[in-house]
N, C-alpha and C positions, 0 to 999 in steps of 0.2 A: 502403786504400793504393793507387796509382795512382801509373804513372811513364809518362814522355814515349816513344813512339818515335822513334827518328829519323826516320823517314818523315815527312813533315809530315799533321798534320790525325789523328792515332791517339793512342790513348794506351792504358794496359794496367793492368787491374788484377784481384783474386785472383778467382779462381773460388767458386760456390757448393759447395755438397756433390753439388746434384743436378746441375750442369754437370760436376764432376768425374767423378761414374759415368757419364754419358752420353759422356764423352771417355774414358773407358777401355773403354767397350762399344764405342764405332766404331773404337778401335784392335782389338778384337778381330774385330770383325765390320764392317769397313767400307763393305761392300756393302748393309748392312742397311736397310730402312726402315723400323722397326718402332718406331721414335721419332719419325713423322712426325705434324702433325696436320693434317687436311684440314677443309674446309669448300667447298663448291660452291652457288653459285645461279644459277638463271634466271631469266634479266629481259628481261621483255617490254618493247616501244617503243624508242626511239632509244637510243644509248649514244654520249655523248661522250667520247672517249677522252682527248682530250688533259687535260677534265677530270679523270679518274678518274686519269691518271698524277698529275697535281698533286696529287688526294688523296691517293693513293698515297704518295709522296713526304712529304705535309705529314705524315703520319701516322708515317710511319718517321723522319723526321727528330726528331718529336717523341719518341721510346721509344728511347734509346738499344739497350737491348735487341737492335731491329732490324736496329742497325749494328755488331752484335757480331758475333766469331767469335771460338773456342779456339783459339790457337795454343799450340805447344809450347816452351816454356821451362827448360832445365837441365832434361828429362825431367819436364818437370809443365805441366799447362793454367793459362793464364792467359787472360782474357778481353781480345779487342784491340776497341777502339770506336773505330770510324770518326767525324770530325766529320761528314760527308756521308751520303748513301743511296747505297749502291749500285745505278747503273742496271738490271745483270742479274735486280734484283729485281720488275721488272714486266716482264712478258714482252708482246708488244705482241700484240693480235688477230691470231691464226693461224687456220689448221685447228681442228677440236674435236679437241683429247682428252680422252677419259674420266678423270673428275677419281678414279675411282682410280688409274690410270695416271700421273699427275699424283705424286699421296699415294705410288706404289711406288718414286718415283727419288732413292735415299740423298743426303743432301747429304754437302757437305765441310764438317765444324765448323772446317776452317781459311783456307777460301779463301772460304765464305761463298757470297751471304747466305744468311741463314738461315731468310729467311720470301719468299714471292716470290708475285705476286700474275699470273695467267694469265687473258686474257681470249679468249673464242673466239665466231664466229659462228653458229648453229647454224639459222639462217633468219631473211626478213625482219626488221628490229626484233626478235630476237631472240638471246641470248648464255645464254653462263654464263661464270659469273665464279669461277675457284678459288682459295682462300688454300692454299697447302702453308706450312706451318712444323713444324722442329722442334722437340723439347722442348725442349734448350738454350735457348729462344730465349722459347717460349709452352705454355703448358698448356691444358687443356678450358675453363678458367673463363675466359681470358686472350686465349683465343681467340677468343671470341665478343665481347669487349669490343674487340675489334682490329676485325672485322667492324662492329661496330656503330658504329665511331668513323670508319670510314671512309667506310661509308655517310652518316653526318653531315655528313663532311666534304665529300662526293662533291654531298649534295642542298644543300649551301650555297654552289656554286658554286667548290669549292676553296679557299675561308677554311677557319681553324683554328677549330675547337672550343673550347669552354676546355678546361684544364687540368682543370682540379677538376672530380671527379663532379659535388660540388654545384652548383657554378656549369651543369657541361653540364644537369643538371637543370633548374635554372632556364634557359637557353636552349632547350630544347627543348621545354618548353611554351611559353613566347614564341613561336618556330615555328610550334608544332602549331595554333595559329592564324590563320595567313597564307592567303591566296590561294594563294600560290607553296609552299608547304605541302601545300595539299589538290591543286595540280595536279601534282604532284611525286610524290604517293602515290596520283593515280589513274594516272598512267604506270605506276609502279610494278607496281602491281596489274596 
């Protein structure tokens, strides 16, 4: 079930069970972050930003998910989805912070987002890059498939992935044999 907001570009629909506990634990404790999940890497060599926002972006655009938030409705959560990505969700190259510091800063399950990707310098051609999302949004398994689709996304120049596992499968061995493949993953390294 799904209905329009008037807002343009949103629309809202029911919550799951585990969204429900997680919007009734942040109204008890909504300082909390203890429904956060973190992920952090460093990466060595150049970092094109403008590209990794476009992954970024391509990546949330495609997971609704992403562009979700709980709001409250006649005293119950309903999930709102953004047709868009929200900009605040890529944070541009700062200062470094320590990506647990990063993982300790509660979100708001209603103003969102809910997953936000933080890129920092930490010398020469070198960064780290931190996913903070919360549960509402990604779990342990969900998370690394998020990371991994971005990276895809990130080492293809900002084109979209497929859709289907099977298909990203079959594209990603196709890849793993290119030039632009193996120079791509010696930067990496």
């Amino acid at each position: 079930m799904s209905e329009t907001f008037a807002d343009r570009g949103v629309r809202r629909t029911v919550t799951s069970s585990v969204q429900d506990e997680l919007w009734f634990l942040q109204k008890l404790i909504p300082e909390s972050p203890a429904h956060n999940v973190c992920r952090a890497y460093r990466v060595r060599g150049p970092l094109d930003v403008g590209a990794l926002r476009a992954a970024w972006r391509s990546v949330v655009c495609r997971h609704e998910i992403l562009r979700t938030t709980l709001v409250e409705v006649d005293g119950l959560p309903v999930q709102r989805i953004a047709d868009d990505w929200d900009e605040r969700s890529f944070v541009e190259p700062g200062p470094y912070a320590a990506p647990g510091r990063l993982a300790a800063t509660p979100f708001d399950l209603a103003t969102g987002p809910l997953a936000r990707l933080y890129a920092a310098a930490t010398g020469a051609d070198e960064h780290v890059l931190t996913v903070v999302a919360h549960e509402a949004a990604v779990d342990e398994e969900s998370m690394s498939m998020l990371v991994e689709e971005l990276s895809a996304v990130y080492a293809g120049g900002g084109s979209q992935a497929p859709a289907r596992y099977a298909e990203y499968a079959e594209w990603q061995r196709e890849r793993s044999s290119t030039p632009e493949f193996h120079r791509l993953l010696d930067q990496w390294t």
